[in-house]
N, C-alpha and C positions, 0 to 999 in steps of 0.2 A: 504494500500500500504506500502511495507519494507521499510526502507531508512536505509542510510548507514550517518546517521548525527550525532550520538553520535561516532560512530567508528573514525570520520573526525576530532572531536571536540576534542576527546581524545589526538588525534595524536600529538595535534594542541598545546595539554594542554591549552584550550578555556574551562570557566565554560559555565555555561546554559546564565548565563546574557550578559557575554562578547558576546557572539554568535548573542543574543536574539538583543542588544543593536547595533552589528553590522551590526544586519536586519534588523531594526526596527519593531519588535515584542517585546509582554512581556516574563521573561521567563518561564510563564507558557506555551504557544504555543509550546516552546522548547519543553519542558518535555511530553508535550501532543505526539509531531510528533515523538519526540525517542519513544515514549511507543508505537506509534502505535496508538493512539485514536483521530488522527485526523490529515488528509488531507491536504496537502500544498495546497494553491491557486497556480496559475499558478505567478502568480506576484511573491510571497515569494518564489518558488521555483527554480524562473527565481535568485532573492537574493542571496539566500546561494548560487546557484550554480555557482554564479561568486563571490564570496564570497572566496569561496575555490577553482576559480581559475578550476574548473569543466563545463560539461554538465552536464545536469539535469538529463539524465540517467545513469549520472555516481554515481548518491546520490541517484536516485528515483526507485527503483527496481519496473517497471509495471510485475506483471506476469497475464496471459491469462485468468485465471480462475476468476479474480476479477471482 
């Protein structure tokens, strides 16, 4: 699934840890969900997404084919 959380993060001028630490994750998870190689839980994505003040389909791009 896409996400738009490095785009957010940038904007934000947010590292990986500041992000990571203000959703309590490590910032490996970060780096993992920006690259694409793994899957927000519903809980972490419910996180960022009020985090950054968002809906979750505003960070979580589902497309159909997935």
């Amino acid at each position: 699934m896409k996400n738009r959380i490095q785009e957010l993060r940038k904007q934000r001028r947010l590292s990986q840890s500041e992000l990571a630490d203000a959703v309590e994750v490590t910032r490996q998870t970060i780096i993992s969900l920006e690259n694409g190689k793994y899957n927000a839980s519903l809980n972490l994505a419910h996180k960022i997404a009020r985090y950054f003040g968002l809906m979750i389909e505003d960070i979580f791009l589902f497309e159909e084919d997935e």
